[in-house]
C-alpha positions as CSV (number, residue, x, y, z in Angstrom):
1,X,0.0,0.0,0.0
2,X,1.2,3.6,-0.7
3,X,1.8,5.5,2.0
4,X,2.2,9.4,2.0
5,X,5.0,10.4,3.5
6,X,3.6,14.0,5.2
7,X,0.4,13.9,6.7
8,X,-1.9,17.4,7.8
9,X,-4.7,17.3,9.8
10,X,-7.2,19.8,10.8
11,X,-8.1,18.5,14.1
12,X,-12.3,19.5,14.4
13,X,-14.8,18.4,16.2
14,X,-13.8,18.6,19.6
15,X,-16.6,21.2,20.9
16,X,-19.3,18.9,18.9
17,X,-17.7,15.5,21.1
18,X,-18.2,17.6,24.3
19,X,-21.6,18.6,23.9
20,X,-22.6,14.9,22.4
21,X,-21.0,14.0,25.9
22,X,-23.1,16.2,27.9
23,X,-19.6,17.7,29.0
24,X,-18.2,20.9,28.9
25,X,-16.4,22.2,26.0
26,X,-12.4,22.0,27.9
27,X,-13.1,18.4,28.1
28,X,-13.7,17.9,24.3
29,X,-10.4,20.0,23.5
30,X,-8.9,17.7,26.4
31,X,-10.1,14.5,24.4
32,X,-8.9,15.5,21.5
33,X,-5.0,16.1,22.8
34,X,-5.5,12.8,24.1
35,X,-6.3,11.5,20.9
36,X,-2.7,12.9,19.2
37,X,-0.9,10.0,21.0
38,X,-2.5,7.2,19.2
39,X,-3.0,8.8,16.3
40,X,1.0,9.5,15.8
41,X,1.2,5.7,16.7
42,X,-0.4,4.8,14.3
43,X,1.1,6.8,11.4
44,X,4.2,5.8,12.8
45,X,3.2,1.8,12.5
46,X,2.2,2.5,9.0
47,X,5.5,4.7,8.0
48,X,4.4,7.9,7.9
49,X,7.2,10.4,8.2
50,X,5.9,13.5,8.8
51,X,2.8,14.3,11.0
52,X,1.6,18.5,11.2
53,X,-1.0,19.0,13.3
54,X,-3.5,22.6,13.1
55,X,-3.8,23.0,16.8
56,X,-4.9,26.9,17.3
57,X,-5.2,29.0,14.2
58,X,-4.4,33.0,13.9
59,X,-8.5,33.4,14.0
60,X,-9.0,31.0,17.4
61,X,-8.0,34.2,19.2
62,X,-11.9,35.3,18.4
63,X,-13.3,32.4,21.1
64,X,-14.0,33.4,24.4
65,X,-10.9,34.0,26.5
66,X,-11.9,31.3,28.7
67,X,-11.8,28.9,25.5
68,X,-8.4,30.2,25.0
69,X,-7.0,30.3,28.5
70,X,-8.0,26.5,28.3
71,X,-6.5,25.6,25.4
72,X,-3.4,27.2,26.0
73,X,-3.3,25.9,29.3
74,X,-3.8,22.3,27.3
75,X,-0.8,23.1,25.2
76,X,1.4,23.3,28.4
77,X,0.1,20.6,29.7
78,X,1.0,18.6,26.5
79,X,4.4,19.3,26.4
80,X,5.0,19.0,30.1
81,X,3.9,15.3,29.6
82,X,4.6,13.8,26.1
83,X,8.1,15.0,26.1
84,X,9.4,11.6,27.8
85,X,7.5,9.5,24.9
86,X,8.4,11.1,22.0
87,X,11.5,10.9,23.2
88,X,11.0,7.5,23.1
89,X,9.4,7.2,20.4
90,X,12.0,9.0,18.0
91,X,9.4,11.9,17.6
92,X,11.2,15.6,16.9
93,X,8.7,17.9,17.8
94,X,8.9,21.7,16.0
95,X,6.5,24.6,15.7
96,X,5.3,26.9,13.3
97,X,3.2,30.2,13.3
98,X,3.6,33.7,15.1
99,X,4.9,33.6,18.3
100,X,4.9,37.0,19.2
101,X,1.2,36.6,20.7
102,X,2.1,33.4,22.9
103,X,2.5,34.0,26.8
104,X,6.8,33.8,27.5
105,X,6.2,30.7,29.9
106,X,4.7,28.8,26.7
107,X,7.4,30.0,24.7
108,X,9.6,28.7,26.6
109,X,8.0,25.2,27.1
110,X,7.5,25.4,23.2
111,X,11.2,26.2,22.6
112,X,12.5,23.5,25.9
113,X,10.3,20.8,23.7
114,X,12.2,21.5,20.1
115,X,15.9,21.6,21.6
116,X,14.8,17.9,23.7
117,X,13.5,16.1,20.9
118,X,15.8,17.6,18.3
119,X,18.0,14.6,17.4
120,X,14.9,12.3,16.9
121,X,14.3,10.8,13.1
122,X,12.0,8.5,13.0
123,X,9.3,11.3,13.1
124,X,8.8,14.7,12.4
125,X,5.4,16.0,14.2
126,X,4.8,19.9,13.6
127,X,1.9,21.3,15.6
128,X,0.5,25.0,13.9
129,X,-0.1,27.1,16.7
130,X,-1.3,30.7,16.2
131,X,-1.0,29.7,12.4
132,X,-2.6,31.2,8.9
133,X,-2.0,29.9,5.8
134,X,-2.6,33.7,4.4
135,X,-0.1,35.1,7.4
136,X,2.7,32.7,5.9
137,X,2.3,33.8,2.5
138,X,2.5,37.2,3.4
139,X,5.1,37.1,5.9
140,X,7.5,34.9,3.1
141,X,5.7,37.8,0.4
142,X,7.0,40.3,2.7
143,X,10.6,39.1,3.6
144,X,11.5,38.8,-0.3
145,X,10.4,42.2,-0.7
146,X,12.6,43.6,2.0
147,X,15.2,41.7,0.1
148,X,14.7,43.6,-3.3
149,X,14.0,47.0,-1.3
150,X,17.8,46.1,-0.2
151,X,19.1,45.3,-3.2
152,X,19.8,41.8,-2.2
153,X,17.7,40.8,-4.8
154,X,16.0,41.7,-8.5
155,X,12.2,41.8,-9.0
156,X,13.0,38.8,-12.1
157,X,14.1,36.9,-9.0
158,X,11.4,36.6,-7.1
159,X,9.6,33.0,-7.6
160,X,7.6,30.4,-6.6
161,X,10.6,28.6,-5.4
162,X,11.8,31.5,-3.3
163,X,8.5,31.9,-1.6
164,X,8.6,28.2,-0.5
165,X,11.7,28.8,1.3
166,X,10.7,31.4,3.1
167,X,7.4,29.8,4.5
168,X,6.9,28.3,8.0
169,X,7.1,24.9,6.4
170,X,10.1,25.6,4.2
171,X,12.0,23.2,6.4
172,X,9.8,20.0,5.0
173,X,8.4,18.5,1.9
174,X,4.7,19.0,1.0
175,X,1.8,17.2,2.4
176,X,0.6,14.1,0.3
177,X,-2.5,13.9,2.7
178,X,-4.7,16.1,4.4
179,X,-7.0,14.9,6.7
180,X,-10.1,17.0,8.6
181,X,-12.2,15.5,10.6
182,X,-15.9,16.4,11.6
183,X,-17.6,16.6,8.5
184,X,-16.4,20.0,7.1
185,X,-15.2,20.2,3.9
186,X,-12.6,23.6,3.9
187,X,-9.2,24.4,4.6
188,X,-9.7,27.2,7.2
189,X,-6.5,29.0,6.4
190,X,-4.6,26.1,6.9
191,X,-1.3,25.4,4.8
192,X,-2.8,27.5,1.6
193,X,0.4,27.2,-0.3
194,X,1.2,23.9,0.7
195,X,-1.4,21.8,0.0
196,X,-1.7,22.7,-3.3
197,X,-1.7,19.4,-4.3
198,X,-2.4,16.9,-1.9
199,X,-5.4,14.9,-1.4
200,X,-7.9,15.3,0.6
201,X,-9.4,12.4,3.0
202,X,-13.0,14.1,5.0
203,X,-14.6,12.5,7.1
204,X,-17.5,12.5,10.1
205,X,-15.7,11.1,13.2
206,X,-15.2,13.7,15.5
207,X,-11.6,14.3,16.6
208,X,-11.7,12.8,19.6
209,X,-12.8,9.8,17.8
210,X,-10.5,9.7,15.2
211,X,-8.8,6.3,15.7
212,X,-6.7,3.6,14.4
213,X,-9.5,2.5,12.2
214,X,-9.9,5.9,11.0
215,X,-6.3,6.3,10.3
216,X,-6.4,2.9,8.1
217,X,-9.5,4.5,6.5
218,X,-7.9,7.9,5.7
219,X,-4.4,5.6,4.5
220,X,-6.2,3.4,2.3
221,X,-7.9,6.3,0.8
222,X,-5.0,7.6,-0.1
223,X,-3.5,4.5,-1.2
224,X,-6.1,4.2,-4.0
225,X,-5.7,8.0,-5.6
226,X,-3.8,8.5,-9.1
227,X,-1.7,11.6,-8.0
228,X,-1.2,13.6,-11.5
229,X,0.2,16.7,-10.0
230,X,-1.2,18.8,-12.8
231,X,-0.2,15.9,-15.5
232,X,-1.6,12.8,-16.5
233,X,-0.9,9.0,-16.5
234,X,0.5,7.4,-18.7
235,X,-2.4,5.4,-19.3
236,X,-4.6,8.1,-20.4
237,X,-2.5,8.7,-22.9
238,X,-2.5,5.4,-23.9
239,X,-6.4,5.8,-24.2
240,X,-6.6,8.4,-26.0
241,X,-4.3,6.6,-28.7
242,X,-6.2,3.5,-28.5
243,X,-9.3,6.1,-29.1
244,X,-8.3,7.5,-32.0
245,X,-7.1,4.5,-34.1
């Protein structure tokens, strides 16, 4: 079976699980952080290199402060105690999005949790905090402008390829897969650039439900896709040969 090698995932539902639960919304979003560990197992089982995970987008700053004071708090709490088993695991554990609006304590947790898990290879897991897929374009838009304003650089110069390395993500390859869970059907700002052409696996199961059979699902899924990247197969060349004669 074919097995993308980066995997995105816009984590949804967990607000949905809480009130199906008759519980209040922090124990939804505490479900669904609980969920990340078997999820990652299971990618790992199946060979999955790279795992990036949209945890708290730029526009989750809208929720109610408590909501956000809740899932921050979440976030520390994650890193305090998965740093041990990804550790284990082989798991390096990196960041991307603004950081300029995250409390210092966090940022120092966040930065604690890179420089521990740095040497790890097996897996790469990236979790998008305080990320926008139309911040990152910008903010790589804006850093090759400063470079022609400076002279470093001519106008002629300025290309798809140079954007890339200047996003979040210029540090990894592409998703193959994105995953979102839930039921909806939209990016939300998440990896614009990036995903340009992956495939897309939707699906109803809440986040918190997302499990190993949902990950076999969302695999096998992608397992049975034609990627073309823009192109096509050889075989429909072939047909259209066969067509004509």
């Amino acid at each position: 079976m074919t097995v993308p090698r980066h995997v995105a995932i816009i984590m949804d539902g967990n607000n949905r699980w809480a009130k199906r639960h008759n519980l209040k919304d922090y124990a939804g979003h505490k479900a669904g952080v609980e969920t990340i560990r078997g999820v990652l197992d299971e990618f790992q089982k199946a060979g999955v290199e790279i795992v990036t995970l949209f945890a708290f987008s730029s526009e989750n700053w809208k929720r109610p402060s408590g909501e956000v004071t809740a899932l921050m708090k979440l976030f520390s709490n994650y890193l305090d105690s998965e740093i041990r088993k990804l550790n284990q695991d082989g798991v390096r554990l990196r960041f991307i999005g603004r950081r300029d609006r995250l409390s210092k304590t966090l940022l120092k947790k966040m930065d604690y949790a890179e420089q521990a898990t740095r040497a790890n290879r097996r897996t790469s897991l990236n979790i998008a905090l305080d990320y926008g897929g139309q911040w990152d374009i910008a903010n790589a838009a804006r850093q090759l402008a400063e470079e022609v304003a400076r002279g470093e650089r001519a106008p002629d110069s300025v290309t798809e390829e140079a954007l890339a390395e200047r996003l979040s993500t210029s540090h990894l390859p592409d998703p193959d897969l994105c995953i979102r869970t839930a039921g909806e059907h939209r990016l939300s700002n998440f990896l614009l650039w990036q995903l340009a052409y992956a495939e897309y696996y939707f699906c109803d199961a809440l986040w918190p439900d997302f499990d190993a059979e949902q990950v076999q699902l969302a695999l096998r899924s992608f397992a049975d896709r034609e990627r073309r990247f823009g192109g096509r197969l050889d075989t429909d060349q072939s047909d259209e040969d066969h067509e004509r004669a």
